[in-house]
MIVEXRO-358256 format. One record per residue (C-alpha): residue number from 1; x, y, z; residue in one letter. Coordinates in steps of 0.001 Angstrom, whole numbers, m for minus. Each point is the difference from the previous one (the first is absolute). Example, Ala and Ser with C-alpha at 12.3 -4.5 7.8 and 13.67 -1.06 7.14 Angstrom:
MIVEXRO-358256
 num    east   north      up residu
   1   12300   m4500    7800      A
   2    1370    3440    m660      S
END
This chain:
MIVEXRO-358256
 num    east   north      up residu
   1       0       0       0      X
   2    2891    2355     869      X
   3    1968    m387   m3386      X
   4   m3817     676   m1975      X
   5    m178    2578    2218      X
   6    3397    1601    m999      X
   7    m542    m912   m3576      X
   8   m2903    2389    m103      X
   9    1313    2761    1869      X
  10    2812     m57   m2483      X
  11   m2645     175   m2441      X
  12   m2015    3094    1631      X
  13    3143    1691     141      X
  14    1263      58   m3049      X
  15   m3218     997   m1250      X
  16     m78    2737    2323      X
  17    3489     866   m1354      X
  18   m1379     688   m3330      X
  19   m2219    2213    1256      X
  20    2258    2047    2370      X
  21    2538     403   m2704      X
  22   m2860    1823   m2394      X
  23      27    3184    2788      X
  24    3852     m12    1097      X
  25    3043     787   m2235      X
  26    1736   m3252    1626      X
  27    1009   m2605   m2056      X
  28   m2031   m3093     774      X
  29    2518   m2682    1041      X
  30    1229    2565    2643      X
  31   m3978     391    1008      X
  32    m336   m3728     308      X
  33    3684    m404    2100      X
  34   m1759    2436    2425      X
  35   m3274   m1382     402      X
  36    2128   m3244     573      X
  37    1987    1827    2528      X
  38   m3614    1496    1935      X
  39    m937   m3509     321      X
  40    2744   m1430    1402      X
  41    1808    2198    1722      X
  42   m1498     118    3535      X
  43    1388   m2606    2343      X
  44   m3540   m1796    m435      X
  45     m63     200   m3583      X
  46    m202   m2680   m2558      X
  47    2869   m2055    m299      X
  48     991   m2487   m2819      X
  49    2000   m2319    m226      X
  50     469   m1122   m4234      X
  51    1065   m3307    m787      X
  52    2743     769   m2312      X
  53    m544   m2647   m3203      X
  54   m3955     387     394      X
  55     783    3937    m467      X
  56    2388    m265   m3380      X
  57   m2482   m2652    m901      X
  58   m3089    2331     250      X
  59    1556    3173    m829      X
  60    2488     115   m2729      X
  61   m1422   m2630   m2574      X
  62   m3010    1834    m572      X
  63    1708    4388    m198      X
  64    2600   m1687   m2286      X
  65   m2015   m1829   m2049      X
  66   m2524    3309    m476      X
  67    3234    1899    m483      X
  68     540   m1510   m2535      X
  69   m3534    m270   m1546      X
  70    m328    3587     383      X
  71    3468     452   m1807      X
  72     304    2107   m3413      X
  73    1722   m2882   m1792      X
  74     923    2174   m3274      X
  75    1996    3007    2035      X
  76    1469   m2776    1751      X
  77    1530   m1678   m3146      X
  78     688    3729   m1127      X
  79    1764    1246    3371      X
  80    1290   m3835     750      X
  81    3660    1891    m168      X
  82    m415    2350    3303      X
  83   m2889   m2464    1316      X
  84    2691   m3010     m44      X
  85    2759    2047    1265      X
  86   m2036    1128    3268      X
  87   m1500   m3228     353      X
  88    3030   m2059     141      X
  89    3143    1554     m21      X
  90    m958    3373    2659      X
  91   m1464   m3458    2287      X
  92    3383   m1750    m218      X
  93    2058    3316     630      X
  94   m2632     602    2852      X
  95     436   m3179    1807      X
  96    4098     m11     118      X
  97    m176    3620     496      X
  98   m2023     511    2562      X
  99     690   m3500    1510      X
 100    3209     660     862      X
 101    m465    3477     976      X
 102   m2479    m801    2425      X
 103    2271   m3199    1449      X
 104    2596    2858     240      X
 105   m2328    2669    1639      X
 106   m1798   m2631    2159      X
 107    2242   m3041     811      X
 108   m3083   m2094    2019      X
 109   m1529    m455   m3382      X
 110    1925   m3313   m1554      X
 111    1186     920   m3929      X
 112   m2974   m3273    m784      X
 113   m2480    2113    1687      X
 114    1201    3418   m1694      X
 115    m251   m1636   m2946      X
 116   m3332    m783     741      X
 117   m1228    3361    1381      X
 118    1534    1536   m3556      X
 119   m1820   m2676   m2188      X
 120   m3469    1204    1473      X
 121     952    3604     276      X
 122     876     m90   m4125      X
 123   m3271    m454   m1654      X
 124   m1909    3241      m6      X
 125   m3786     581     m93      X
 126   m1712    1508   m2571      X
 127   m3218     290    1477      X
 128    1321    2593    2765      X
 129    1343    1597   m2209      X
 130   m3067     588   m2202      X
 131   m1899    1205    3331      X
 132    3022    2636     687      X
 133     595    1506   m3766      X
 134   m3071     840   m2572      X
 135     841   m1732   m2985      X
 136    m596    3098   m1465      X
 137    3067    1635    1092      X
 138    2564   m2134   m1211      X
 139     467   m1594   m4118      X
 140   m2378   m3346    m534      X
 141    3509   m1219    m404      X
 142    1189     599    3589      X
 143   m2923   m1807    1340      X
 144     205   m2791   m2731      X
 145    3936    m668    1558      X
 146    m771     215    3709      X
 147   m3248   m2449    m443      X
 148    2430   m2386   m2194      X
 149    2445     m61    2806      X
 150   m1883    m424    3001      X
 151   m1657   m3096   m1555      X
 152    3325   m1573   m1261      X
 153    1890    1057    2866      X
 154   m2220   m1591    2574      X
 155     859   m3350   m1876      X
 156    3397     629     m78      X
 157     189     885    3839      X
 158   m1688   m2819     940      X
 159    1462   m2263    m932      X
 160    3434     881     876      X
 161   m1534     708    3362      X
 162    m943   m3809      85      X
 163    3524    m767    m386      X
 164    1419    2437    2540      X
 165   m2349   m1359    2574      X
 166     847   m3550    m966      X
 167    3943     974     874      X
 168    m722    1230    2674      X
 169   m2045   m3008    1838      X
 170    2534   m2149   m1526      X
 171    2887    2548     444      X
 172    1701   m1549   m3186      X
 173     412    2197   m2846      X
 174    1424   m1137   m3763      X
 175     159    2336   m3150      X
 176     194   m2708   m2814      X
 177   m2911   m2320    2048      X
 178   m1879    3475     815      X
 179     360    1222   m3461      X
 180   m1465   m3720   m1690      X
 181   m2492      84    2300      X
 182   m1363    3149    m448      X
 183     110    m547   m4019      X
 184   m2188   m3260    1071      X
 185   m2368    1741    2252      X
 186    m601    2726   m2768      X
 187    m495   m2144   m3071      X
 188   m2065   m2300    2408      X
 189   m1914    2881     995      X
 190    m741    1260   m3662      X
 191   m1137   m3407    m709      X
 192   m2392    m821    2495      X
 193   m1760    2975    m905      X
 194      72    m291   m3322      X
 195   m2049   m3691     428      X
 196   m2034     913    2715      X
 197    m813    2918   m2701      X
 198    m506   m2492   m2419      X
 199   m2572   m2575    1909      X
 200   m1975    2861    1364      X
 201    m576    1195   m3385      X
 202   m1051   m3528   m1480      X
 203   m1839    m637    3216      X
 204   m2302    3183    m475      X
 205    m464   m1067   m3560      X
 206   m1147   m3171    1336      X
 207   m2331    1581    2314      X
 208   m1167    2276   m2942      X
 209    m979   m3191   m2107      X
 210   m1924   m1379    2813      X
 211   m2061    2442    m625      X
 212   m2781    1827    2535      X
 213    2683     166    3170      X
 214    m150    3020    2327      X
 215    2584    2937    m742      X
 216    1157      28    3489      X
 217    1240   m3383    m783      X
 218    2292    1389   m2557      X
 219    1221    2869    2105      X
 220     917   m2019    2415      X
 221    1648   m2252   m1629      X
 222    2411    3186    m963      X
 223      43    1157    3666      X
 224    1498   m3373     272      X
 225    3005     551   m2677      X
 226    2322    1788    1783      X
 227      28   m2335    3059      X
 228    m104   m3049   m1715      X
 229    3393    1362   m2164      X
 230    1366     725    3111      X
 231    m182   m3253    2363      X
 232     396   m1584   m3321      X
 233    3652    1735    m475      X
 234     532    m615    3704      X
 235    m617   m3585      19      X
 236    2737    m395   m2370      X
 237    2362    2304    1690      X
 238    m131    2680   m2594      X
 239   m1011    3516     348      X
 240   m3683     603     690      X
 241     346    3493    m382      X
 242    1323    m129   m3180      X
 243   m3168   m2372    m910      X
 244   m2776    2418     737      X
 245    1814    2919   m1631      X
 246     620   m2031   m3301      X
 247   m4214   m1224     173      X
 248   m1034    4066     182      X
 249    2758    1090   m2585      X
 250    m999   m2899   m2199      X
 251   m4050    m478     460      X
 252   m1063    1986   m3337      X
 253    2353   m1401   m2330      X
 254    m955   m3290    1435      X
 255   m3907     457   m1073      X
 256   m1368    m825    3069      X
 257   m2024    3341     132      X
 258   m1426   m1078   m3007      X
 259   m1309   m2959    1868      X
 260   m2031    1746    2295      X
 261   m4155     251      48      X
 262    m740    4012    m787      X
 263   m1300      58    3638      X
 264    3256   m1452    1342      X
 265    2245    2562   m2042      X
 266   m2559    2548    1520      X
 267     754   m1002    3293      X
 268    3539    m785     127      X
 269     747    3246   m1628      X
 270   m1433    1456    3285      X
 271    1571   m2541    2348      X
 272    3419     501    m876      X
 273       8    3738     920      X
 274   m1419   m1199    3135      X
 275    1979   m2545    1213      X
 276    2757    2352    m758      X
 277   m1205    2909    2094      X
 278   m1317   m2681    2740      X
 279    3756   m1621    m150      X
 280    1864    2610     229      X
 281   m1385    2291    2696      X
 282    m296   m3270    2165      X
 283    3736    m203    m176      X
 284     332    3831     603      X
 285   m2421    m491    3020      X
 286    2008   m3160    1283      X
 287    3027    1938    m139      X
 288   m1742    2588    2216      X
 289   m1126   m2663    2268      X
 290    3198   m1144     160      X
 291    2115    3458     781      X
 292   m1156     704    3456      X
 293    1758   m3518    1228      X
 294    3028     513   m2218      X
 295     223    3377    1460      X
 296    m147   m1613    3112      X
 297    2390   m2088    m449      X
 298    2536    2715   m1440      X
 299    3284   m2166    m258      X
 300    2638    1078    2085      X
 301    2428    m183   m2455      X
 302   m1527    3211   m1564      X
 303     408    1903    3169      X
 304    4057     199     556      X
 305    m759    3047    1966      X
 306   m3255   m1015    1315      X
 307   m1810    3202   m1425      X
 308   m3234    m991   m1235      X
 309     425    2273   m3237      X
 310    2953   m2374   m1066      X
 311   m1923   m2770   m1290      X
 312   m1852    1929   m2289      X
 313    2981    1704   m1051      X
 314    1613   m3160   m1187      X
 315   m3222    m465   m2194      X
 316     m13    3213   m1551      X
 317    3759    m894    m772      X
 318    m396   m2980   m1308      X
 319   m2908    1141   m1993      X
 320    2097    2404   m1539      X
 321    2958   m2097   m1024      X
 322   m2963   m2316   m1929      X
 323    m769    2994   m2250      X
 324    3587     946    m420      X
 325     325   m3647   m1138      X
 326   m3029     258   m2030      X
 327     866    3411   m1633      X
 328    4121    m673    m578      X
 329   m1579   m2845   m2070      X
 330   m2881    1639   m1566      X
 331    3078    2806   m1504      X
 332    2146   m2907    m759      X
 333   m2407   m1585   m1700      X
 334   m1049    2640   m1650      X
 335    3644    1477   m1300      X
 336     432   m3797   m1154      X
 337   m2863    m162   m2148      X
 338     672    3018   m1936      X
 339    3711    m779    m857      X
 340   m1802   m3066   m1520      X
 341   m2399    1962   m1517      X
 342    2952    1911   m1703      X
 343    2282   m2758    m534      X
 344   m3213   m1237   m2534      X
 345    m624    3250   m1715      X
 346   m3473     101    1935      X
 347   m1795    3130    1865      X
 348   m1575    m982    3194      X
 349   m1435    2218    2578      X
 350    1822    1186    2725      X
 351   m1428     541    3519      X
 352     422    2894    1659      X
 353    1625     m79    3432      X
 354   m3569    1001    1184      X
 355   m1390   m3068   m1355      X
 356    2997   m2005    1810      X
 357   m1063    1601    3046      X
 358   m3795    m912    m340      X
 359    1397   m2908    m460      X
 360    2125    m784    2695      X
 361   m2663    1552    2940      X
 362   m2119   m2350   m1767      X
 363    1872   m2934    1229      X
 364   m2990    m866    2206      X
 365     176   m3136    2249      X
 366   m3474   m1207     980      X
 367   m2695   m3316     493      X
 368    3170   m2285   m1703      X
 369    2780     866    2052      X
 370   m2087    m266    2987      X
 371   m1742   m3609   m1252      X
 372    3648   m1407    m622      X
 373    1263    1524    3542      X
 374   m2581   m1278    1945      X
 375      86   m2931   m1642      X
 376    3765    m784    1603      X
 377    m261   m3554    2639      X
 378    m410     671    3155      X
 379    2803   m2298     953      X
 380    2859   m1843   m1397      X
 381     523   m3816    m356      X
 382    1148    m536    3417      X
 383   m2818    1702    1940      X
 384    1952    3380     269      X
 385   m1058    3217    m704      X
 386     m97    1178   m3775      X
 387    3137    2373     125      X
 388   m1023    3712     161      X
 389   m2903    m736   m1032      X
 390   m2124    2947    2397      X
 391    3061    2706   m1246      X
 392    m551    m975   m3751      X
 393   m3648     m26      61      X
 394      m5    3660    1836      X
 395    2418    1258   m2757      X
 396   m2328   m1288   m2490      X
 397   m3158    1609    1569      X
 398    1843    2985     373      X
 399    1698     664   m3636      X
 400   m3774    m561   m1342      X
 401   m1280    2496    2151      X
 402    2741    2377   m1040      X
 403     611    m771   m3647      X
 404   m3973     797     240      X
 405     185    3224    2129      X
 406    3481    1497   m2064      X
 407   m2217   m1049   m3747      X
 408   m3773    1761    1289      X
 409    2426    3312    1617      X
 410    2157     151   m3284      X
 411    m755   m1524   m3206      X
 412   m3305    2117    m816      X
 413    2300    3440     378      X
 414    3012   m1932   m1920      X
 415   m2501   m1429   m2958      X
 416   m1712    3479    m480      X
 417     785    1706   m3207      X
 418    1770   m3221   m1551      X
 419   m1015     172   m4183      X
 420   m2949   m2623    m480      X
 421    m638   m1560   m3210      X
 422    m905    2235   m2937      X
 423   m2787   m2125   m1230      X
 424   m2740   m1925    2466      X
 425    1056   m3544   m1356      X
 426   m2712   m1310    2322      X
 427   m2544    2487   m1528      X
 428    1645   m1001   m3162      X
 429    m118   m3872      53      X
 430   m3895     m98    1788      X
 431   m1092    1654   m3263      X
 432    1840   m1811   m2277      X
 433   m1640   m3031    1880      X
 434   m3513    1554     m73      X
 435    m106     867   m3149      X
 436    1823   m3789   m1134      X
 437   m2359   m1243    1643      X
 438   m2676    1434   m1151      X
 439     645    m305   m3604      X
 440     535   m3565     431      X
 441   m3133    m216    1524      X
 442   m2051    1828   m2996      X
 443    1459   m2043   m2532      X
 444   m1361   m3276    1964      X
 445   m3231    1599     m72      X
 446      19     860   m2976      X
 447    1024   m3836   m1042      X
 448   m2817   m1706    1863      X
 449   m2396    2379   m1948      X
 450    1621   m1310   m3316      X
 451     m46   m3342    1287      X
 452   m3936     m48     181      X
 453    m398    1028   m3608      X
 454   m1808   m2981   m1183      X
 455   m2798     890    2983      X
 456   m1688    2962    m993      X
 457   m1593     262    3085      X
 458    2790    m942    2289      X
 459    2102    2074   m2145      X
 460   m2639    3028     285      X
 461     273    m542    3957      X
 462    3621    m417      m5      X
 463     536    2955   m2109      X
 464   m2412    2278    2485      X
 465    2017    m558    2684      X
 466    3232     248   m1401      X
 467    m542    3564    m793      X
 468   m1187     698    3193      X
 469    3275   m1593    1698      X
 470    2517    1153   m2312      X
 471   m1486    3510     774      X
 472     267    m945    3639      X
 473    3574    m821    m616      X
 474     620    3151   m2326      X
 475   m1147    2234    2539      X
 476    1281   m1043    3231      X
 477    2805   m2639    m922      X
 478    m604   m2779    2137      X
 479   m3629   m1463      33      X
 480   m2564    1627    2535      X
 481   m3455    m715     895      X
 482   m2941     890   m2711      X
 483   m2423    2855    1241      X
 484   m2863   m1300    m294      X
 485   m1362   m3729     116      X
 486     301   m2108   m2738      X
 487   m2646   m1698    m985      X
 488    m341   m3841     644      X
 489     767   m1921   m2862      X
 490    3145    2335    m527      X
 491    1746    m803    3309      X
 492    1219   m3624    m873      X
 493    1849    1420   m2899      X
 494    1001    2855    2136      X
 495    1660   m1960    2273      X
 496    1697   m2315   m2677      X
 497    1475    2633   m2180      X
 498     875    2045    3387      X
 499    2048   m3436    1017      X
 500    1827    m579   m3286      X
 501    1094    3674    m166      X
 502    1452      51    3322      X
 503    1633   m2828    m494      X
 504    1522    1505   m3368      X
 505     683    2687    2265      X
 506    2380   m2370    2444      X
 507    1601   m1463   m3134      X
 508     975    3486   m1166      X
 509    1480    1092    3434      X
 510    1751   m3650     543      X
 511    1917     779   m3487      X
 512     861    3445     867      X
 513    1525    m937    3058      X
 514    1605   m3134   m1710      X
 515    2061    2586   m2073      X
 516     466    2369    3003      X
 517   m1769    2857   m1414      X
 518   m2066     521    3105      X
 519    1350   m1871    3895      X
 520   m1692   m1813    2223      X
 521   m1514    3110    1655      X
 522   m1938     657   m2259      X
 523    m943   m2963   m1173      X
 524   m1516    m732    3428      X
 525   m1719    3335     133      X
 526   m1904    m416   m2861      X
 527    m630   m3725     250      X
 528   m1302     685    3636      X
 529   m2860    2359   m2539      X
 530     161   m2882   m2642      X
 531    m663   m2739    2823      X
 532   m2770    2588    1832      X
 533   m1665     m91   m3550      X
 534     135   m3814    m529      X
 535   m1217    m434    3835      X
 536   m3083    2625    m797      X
 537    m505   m2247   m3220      X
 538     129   m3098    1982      X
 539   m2806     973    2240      X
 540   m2107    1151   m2714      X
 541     541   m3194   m1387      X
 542   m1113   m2060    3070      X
 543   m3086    2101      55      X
END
C-alpha cells in the first residue's frame, strides 16, 4: 500500500509541476527537485529507499528509448560529425580527465569509483536543457547537436560506467580485456535491439492480421519494447542501454509504425510525450527526495576545514572543471573540423565562440546521471561497504543541481542576439509536406472518380464528391470537416474516398521523408493531423 501510495504522489506531483512551472520563470526540473526537497526534508518526511537494478530497470529503458523515438534522424546523419565527436570522444576525455582529477582532489574516492562518478557525470540531458533555453534563441542546428549528444552520450556513459563499477567490486582492471569487452557489450547491445525491434514489428503485424483486437493491445505491446530490449541485452551480458536507444533510433525505418491500428498510432503518439514528462520529473523529484539525506550525510571528506560552505564549494569546482573539459573540446573539435574542411577544398560553417559557449553551459547533467549513480551496489562482494559510494552520489546530486542553476542564470543572457536561421526550414518543410500531401491526395481522388467510369451512376456520385473534397483540400490543405450534413447515401462514399486519400496522403509524406526532404518532426506533426483524420473517418465508419 505504501509503494502505491508513493507511486501516486509522484504522479500528483509532477502534474502539479507542470502547472507551477506555467506561472514561475523557473525551469521545471529545478521546480520538481524542490517540491522533492518540501517533501522530504523534515525529519518526518518521506524517506525512500530505491533498489538500485529495479531503478535502472524502470527508469532508463523507457527516456532512452523515447529519446531516441523523438530523435530528428536526418540532422543527425547531417551533424553526425560534431554529434559523434561530443558523444564519444568529449565522454572518453571526460572520464580520464575528470577521473583522475577528482582521485587527485579527493583521494577517499578509489580511481574505479572516479571512473565511475565521470562515466555518469558525461552524458548530458537535453531535456533540461530545452526547459532552460527557448529554442528560439539559439540556430535549429544548436539544438539538433545538443539533442544528438545527450541521447548518444547516455549510451556511451553507461556503459563504460558498467565497467568502472565492475573494477571496482572486483578491484581488477585490464585495458586489452576492458577494451574487447566493451566492443562485445556494444555490438551485443546494438543487436539485441535491433531483434527485439524486429519481433515486435512482426508481432504487431501478427496482431494486425488477427484482425478486431483492442488498440491498447498494440500500445502496449510497444510500452513493452524498450524493456524487453533491455533485460534481453542484459541476459546476455551486453549493454541494455545501448538496446533501447538502438529500438527508438531505429523504430520508423523498421515499419513497425506502419503496423499500428489508426487508434493505436493516435494513442501512442500521445503516450510517448507522456511517459516522457511522467519519467523524467519522477527522477527530478527522486533526486529531491533524495537531497535532504545526502545533505545530511555531507561527507567529511568535503569539509577539510569543517566549514559547512566547503562542500558546496568543491561542487561548484568540480562543476566548473566539467565545462572547461566540455568547452576545451568543443574548440578543439571545432578548429579540427575546419582544417579538414580546408584540407578538402570545402566551406563549412564556423561557430562563433558564442555558440561554443551556449554550448558548453549547456553541458547539462540530469535524470541519466542520477539513474546510473543511484544505480551503484550498495555493497561489494564481501559484504563491505560500496567504496565512497555516499561522497560520489552527493557529488553527483550536486553537479546536477549546479550544471542546472549556472545553465537557467546564464545561457538565456549568453544565447541572446546569436544569428538564427535566415529561412524557417520548419515553416518551410510543413508546407512542402502540406501541400505534397495534398496533391497526392487530389490525384487519388481524382483516380477513383476515373476508375468508376463504366458506372454512370457511381461515377456521377463519385464525381460529386470529389469536387467537393478536392475543394476541401484546395482551400484549407489538409482535409476538414464538410459544413453541412451530407446526405445519406453520400456518406459511405464519403468515408471511402476520405480513407484512400489519406492514405495517399501517408504515402506521400513516407517518400518525402525517405529522401530527407522533410525530418521526422514534421513528419509526426502532420501525421498526428493525418492519423486525427483517419481516426474521425474510422468512427464515421463504425457508425
Amino acid at each position: 500500500m505504501a509503494t502505491a501510495t508513493f507511486i501516486l504522489l509522484l504522479l500528483v506531483l509532477v502534474a502539479l509541476s507542470g502547472v507551477i512551472v506555467r506561472f514561475l520563470p523557473i525551469p521545471l526540473p529545478i521546480i520538481q527537485i524542490v517540491l522533492g526537497v518540501l517533501l522530504a526534508w523534515p525529519a518526518d518526511g518521506l524517506q525512500v529507499q530505491m533498489n538500485p537494478e529495479i531503478f535502472m530497470l524502470v527508469f532508463v529503458p523507457p527516456l532512452l528509448f523515447i529519446d531516441g523515438v523523438l530523435a530528428p534522424k536526418r540532422e543527425f546523419d547531417e551533424l553526425k560529425g560534431p554529434i559523434l565527436g561530443l558523444a564519444f570522444g568529449l565522454v572518453f576525455l571526460t572520464i580520464l580527465v575528470f577521473g583522475f582529477a577528482l582521485n587527485w582532489l579527493v583521494p577517499a574516492v578509489p580511481l574505479p569509483v572516479a571512473f565511475a562518478l565521470a562515466s555518469v557525470l558525461a552524458p548530458t540531458d537535453a531535456v533540461a536543457v530545452g526547459s532552460i533555453i527557448n529554442k528560439n534563441l539559439v540556430p535549429s542546428y544548436v539544438m539538433h547537436v545538443l539533442e544528438g549528444e545527450s541521447l548518444l552520450n547516455d549510451a556511451t556513459g553507461l556503459v563504460i560506467f558498467r565497467f568502472a563499477v565492475a573494477a571496482a567490486l572486483t578491484g581488477q582492471f585490464s585495458a586489452a580485456d576492458t577494451a574487447l569487452s566493451f566492443l562485445a557489450v556494444v555490438i551485443g547491445g546494438v543487436l539485441c535491439g535491433g531483434v527485439m525491434l524486429v519481433v515486435t514489428a512482426k508481432l504487431l503485424r501478427l496482431v494486425a492480421k488477427l484482425g478486431d483486437v483492442r488498440s491498447e493491445v498494440e500500445v502496449l505491446i510497444l510500452i513493452l519494447l524498450p524493456f524487453a530490449a533491455y533485460l534481453l541485452a542484459e541476459h546476455f551480458h551486453a549493454s541494455g542501454i545501448l538496446a533501447a536507444v538502438i529500438a527508438g533510433l531505429y523504430i520508423s525505418a523498421s515499419g513497425l509504425f506502419g503496423s499500428l491500428s489508426v487508434p493505436a498510432r493516435l494513442q501512442n503518439m500521445s503516450l510517448i510525450e507522456v511517459i516522457s514528462f511522467v519519467f523524467n520529473g519522477g527522477v527530478f523529484l527522486l533526486l529531491g527526495l533524495q537531497l535532504p539525506e545526502i545533505l545530511r550525510k555531507t561527507p567529511a571528506e568535503l569539509s577539510l576545514y569543517g566549514s559547512v560552505a566547503e562542500p558546496m564549494v568543491a561542487v561548484f569546482l568540480l562543476t566548473l572543471i566539467l565545462l572547461a573539459i566540455r568547452f576545451a573540446w568543443i574548440n578543439w573539435g571545432s578548429l579540427m573540423r575546419s582544417l579538414v574542411a580546408r584540407l578538402r577544398g570545402k566551406t563549412r560553417r564556423r561557430a562563433s565562440m558564442r555558440i561554443k559557449i551556449v554550448m558548453s553551459l549547456a553541458g547539462v547533467r540530469g535524470a541519466i546521471t542520477l539513474a546510473g549513480i543511484l544505480s551503484l551496489p550498495l555493497a561489494l562482494p564481501n559484504g563491505s561497504p560500496f567504496p565512497a559510494r555516499d561522497l560520489v552520489i552527493f557529488i553527483a546530486a550536486g553537479v546536477i543541481i549546479c550544471s542546472i542553476l549556472i545553465a537557467s542564470a546564464t545561457l538565456p543572457f549568453v544565447a541572446r542576439g546569436i544569428p538564427l536561421d535566415r529561412e524557417d526550414v520548419v515553416a518551410n518543410e510543413e508546407r512542402l509536406a502540406r501541400v505534397t500531401a495534398a496533391e497526392a491526395a487530389i490525384a487519388r481522388i481524382e483516380q477513383m472518380v476515373d476508375e468508376s467510369q463504366g458506372d454512370s451512376e457511381k461515377a456521377a456520385i463519385r464525381q460529386a464528391v470529389a469536387n467537393q473534397l478536392i475543394n476541401i483540400y484546395r482551400q484549407y490543405v489538409i482535409a476538414g470537416e464538410a459544413d453541412e450534413q451530407p446526405s445519406q447515401h453520400l456518406i459511405p462514399v464519403i468515408t471511402e474516398m476520405r480513407e484512400a486519400a489519406l492514405e495517399a496522403e501517408t504515402a506521400a509524406l513516407t517518400q518525402l521523408m525517405r529522401d530527407k526532404k522533410i525530418n521526422d518532426n514534421t513528419m509526426r506533426a502532420i501525421m498526428t493531423e493525418i492519423t486525427m483524420q483517419q481516426a474521425l473517418t474510422v468512427q464515421r465508419k463504425a457508425r
